[in-house]
C-alpha positions as CSV (number, residue, x, y, z in Angstrom):
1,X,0.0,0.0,0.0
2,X,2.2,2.7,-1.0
3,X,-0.3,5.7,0.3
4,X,-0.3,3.5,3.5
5,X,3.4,3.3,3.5
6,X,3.9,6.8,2.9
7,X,1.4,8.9,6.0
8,X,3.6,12.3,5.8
9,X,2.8,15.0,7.9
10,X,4.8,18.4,7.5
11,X,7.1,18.6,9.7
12,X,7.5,22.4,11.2
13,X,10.6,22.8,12.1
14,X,12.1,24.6,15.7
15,X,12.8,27.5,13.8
16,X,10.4,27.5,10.7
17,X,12.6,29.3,7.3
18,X,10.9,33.0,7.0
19,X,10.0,34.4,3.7
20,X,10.6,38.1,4.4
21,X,9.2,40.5,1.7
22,X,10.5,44.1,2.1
23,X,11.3,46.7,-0.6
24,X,13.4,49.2,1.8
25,X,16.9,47.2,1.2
26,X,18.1,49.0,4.5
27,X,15.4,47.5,6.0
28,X,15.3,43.9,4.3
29,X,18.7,44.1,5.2
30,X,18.8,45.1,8.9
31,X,16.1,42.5,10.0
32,X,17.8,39.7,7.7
33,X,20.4,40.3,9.9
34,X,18.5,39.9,13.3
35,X,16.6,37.3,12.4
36,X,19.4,34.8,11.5
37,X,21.2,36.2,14.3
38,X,17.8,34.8,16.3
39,X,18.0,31.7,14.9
40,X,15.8,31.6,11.9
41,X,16.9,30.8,8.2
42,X,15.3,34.1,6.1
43,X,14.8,34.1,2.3
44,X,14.6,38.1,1.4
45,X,12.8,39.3,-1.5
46,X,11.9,43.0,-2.7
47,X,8.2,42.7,-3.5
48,X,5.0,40.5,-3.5
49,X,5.4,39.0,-7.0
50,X,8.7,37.5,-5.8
51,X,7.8,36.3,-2.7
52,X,4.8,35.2,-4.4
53,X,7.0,33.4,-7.2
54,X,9.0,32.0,-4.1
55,X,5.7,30.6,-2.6
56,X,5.3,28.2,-5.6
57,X,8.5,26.6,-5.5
58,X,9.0,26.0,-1.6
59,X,6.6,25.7,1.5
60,X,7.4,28.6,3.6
61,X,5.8,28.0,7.2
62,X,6.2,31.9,8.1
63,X,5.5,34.8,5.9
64,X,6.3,38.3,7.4
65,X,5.7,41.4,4.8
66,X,5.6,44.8,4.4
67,X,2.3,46.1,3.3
68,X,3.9,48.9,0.9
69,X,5.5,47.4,-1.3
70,X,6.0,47.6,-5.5
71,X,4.2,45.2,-7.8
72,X,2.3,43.6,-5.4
73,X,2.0,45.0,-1.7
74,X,1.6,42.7,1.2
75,X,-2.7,42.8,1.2
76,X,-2.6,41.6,-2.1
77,X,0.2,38.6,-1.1
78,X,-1.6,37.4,1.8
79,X,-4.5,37.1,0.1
80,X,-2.6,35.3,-3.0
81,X,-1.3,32.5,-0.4
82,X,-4.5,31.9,0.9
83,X,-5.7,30.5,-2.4
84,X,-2.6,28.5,-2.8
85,X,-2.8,24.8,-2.2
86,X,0.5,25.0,0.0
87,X,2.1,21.6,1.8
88,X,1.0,23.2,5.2
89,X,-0.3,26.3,7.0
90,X,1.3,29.6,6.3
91,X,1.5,32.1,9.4
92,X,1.7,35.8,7.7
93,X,2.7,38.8,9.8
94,X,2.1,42.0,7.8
95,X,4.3,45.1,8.5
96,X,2.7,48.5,7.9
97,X,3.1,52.2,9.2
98,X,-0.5,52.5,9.1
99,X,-2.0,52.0,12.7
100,X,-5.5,52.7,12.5
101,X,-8.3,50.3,13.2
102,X,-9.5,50.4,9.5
103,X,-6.1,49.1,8.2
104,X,-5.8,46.4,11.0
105,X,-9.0,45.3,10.1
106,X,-7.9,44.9,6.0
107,X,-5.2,43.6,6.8
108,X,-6.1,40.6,9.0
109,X,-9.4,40.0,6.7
110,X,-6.9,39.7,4.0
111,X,-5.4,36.8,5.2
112,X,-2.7,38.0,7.6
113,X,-2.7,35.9,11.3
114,X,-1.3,39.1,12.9
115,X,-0.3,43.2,12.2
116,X,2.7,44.9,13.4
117,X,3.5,48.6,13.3
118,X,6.5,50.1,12.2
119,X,9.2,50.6,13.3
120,X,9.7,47.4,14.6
121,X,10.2,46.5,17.9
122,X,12.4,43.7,17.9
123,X,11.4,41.9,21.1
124,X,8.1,42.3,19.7
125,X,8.9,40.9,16.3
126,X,10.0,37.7,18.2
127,X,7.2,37.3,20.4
128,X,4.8,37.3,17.8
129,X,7.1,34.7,15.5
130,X,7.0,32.8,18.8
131,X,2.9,33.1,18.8
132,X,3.5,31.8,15.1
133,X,5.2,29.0,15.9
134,X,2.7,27.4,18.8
135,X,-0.1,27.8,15.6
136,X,2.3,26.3,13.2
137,X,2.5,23.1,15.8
138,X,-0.9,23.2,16.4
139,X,-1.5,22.5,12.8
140,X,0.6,20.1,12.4
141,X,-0.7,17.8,15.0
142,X,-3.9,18.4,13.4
143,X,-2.9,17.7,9.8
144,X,-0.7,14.7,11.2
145,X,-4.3,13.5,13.5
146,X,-6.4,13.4,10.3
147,X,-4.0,11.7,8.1
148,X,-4.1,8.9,10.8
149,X,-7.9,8.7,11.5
150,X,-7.5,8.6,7.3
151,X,-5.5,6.1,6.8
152,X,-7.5,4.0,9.6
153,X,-10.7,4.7,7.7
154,X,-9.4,3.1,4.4
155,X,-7.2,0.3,6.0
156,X,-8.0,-3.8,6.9
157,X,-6.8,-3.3,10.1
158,X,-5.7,-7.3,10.0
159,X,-3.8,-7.3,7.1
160,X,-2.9,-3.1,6.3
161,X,-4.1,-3.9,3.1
162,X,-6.5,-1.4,1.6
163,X,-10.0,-2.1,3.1
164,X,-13.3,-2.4,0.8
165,X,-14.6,1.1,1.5
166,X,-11.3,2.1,0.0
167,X,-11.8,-0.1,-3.1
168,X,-15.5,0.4,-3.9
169,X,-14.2,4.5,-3.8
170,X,-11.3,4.3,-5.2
171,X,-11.4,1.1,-8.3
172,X,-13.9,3.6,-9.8
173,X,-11.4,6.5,-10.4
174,X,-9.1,4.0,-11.6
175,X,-11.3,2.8,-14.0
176,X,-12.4,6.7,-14.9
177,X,-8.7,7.5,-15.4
178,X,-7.4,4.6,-18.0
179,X,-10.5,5.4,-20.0
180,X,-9.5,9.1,-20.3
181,X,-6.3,8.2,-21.2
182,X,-6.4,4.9,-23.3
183,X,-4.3,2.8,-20.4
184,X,-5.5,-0.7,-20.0
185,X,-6.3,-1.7,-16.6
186,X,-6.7,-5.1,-14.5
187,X,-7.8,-6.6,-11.2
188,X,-6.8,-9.9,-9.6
189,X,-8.6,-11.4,-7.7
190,X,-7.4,-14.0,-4.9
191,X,-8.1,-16.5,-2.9
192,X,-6.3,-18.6,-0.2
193,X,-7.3,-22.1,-1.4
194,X,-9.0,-24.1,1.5
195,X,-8.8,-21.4,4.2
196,X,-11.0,-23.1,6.4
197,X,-9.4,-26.1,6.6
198,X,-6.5,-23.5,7.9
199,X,-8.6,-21.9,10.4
200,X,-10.4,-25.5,11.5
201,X,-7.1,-27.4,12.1
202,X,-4.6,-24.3,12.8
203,X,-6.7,-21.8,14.4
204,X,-8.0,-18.2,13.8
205,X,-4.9,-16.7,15.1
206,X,-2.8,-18.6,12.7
207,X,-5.3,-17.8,10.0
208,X,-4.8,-14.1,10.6
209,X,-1.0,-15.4,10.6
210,X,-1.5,-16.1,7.1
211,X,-4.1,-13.8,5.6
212,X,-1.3,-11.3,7.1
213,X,1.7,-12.6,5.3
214,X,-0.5,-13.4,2.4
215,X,-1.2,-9.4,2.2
216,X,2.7,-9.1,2.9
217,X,3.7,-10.9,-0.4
218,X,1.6,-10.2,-2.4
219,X,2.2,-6.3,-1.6
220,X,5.8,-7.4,-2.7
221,X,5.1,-8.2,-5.9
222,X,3.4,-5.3,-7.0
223,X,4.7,-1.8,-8.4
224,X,4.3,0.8,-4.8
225,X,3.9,3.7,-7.3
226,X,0.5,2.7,-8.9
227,X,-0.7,-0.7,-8.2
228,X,-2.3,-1.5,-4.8
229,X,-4.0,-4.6,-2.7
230,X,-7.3,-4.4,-1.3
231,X,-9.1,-7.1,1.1
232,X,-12.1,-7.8,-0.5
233,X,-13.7,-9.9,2.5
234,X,-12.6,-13.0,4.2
235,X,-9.8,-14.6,2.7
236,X,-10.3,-12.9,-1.1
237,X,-7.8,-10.1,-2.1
238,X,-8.4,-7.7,-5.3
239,X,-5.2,-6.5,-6.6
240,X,-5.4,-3.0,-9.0
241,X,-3.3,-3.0,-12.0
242,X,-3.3,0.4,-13.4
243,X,-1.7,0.8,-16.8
244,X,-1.4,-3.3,-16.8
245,X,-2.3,-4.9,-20.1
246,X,-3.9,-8.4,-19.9
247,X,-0.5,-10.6,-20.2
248,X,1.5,-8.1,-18.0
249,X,-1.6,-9.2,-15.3
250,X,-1.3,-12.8,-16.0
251,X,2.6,-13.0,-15.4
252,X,2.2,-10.8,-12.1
253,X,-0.9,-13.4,-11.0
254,X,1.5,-15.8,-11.6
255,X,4.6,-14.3,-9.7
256,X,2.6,-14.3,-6.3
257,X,1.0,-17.4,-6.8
258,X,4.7,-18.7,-7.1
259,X,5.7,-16.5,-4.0
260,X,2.5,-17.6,-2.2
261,X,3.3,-21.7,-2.5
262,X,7.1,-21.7,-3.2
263,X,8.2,-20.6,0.4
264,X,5.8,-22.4,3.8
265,X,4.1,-19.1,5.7
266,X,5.2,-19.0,9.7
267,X,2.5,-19.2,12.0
268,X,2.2,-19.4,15.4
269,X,1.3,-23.2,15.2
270,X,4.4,-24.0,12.6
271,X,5.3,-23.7,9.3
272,X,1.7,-24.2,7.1
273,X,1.8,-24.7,2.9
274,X,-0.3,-22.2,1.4
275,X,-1.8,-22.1,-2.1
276,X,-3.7,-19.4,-3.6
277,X,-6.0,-19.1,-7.1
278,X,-6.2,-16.4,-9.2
279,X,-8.8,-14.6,-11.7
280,X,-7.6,-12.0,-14.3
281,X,-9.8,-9.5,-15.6
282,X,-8.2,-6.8,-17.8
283,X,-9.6,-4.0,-20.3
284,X,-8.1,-4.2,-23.8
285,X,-4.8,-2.7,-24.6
286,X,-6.3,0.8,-25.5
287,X,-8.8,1.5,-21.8
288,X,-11.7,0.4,-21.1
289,X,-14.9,0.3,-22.9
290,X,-17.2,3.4,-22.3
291,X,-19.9,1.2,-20.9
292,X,-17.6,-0.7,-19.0
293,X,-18.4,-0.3,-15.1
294,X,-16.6,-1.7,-11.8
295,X,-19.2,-4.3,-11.1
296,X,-18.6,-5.9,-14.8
297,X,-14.7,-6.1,-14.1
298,X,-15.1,-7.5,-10.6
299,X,-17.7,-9.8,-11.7
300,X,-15.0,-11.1,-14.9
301,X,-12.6,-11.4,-12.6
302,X,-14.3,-13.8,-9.7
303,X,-15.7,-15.7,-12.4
304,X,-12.1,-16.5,-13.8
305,X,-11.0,-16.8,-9.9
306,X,-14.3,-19.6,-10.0
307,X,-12.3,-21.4,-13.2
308,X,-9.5,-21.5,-11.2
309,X,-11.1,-23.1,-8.5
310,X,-12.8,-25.6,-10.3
311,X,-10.0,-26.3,-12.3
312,X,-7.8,-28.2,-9.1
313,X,-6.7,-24.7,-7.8
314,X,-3.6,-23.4,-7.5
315,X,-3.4,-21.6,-10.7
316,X,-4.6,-18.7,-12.5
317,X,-7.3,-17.9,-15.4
318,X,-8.0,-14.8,-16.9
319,X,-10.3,-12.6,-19.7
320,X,-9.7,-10.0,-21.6
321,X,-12.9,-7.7,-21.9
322,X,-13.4,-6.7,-25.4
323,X,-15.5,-4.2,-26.2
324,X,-18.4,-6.6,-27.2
325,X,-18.2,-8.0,-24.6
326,X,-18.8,-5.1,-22.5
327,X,-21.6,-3.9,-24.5
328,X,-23.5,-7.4,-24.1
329,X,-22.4,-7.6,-20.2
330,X,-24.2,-3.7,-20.0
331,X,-26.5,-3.7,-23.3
């Protein structure tokens, strides 16, 4: 599961790099100076449209900007990074001369978290970067507390596979995708061969032993960039092939059957033999058939997992849907 694998939360760091917009080089200059001397690593810039410019190339947790400024002036910048999809929060502290209420007011409802009046105050400066700081944490717990209760949502907390909430959301915008673009896709679908033999003689425990290492191998086997393993409900797995012609999917069924009954699985009652059977269902070579849906490609696929089956098990079968055949399975 290579979302699974990858939960990433920003990290903010003790002493979140400041983007620092000021046009006075004296004054860009001077508190440069003191803020690297306070710890902080500052990327200067004379105007909006380069800090802006800056903005899309690197996650700055801490924007602090003159309001008077060429090009664009800091109003205009705060409100340009809050439409910006950004990697995290971006805490804004907007410099200005102008004290009265009516620019504090613009200012903050511009997108700025806080307002400071020239000339500044250094200790000040500080303390407000330090009020920045406990919101920048704050939001990254958050973020980081989310993608968790995410991840959970969408996981088989057994196997860490992809769970079937995931797949009955997610198979569709697969199958969406390769149509737009003319890439074939396929799904495998598996099933530990006499699983309840495993779970009458063995146990449940060493059945979750092996539906666990099962998920393990099979995840192995697959490309973590694209292709993914979902538990489709008891001991039957789907496995997504995006951008997977039909004999690519047949030789990758075949690799983790291999896998599955070339090497025992470890249990907690001993070493058991595993065997697993396989169904192939793939889209032709150019996508999938406009009136192709996600039922139709399941339903090929545990129909070539039943061939399987009946067939002494242990092995695979697949189809290729043509696009008759997807008009007669929908027409």
């Amino acid at each position: 599961m290579s979302e699974l694998e990858s939960v990433t939360s920003i990290t903010v760091e003790p002493s979140p790099t400041i983007l620092l917009a000021e046009d006075d080089p004296v004054t860009r200059m001077l508190m440069t100076r003191f803020l690297k001397k306070a710890g902080y690593e500052v990327d200067a810039v004379a105007n909006g449209s380069e800090a802006l410019d800056k903005m899309t190339k690197r996650y700055y947790p801490v924007l602090v900007t003159d309001w008077e400024m060429p090009e664009m002036d800091g109003v205009a910048l705060c409100q340009a990074v809050r439409n910006m999809q950004l990697d995290g929060y971006v805490y804004a502290l907007l410099l200005t001369a102008r004290d009265s209420k009516e620019h504090i007011i613009a200012g903050l409802e511009a997108g700025a978290d806080d307002y400071l009046v020239k000339p500044v105050h250094e200790p000040e400066l500080i303390a407000r970067l330090n009020a920045g700081r406990r919101i920048l944490n704050l939001e990254q717990s958050l973020r980081a507390a989310n993608q968790r209760n995410r991840i959970l949502s969408i996981t088989d907390a057994l196997t860490g596979a992809y769970n079937r909430r995931y797949l009955m959301e997610q198979l569709p915008r697969e199958l969406e995708r390769c149509r737009r673009y003319a890439y074939p896709l396929s799904v495998l679908m598996c099933d530990i061969d006499h699983f309840k033999q495993i779970n009458d003689v063995r146990g449940h425990a060493a059945g979750d032993d092996v539906l666990q290492q099962f998920a393990a191998r099979a995840q192995k086997s697959i490309r973590t960039n694209s292709d993914w393993v979902a538990r489709y409900g008891g001991e039957e797995f789907l496995i997504v092939l995006p951008e997977t012609a039909h004999e690519g999917a047949l030789y990758v069924a075949e690799k983790i059957r291999m896998l599955i009954s070339g090497t025992p699985f470890a249990t907690r009652t001993g070493d058991a033999r595993v065997t697993a059977s396989f169904g192939v269902a793939s889209t032709g070579s150019h996508g999938p058939d406009i009136t192709l849906k996600v039922d139709a490609l399941i339903r090929t696929a545990d129909e070539c997992l039943y061939r399987s089956k009946q067939g002494g098990r242990d092995r695979t079968s697949g189809h290729e849907i043509a696009v008759t055949h997807a008009l007669l399975a929908h027409g």
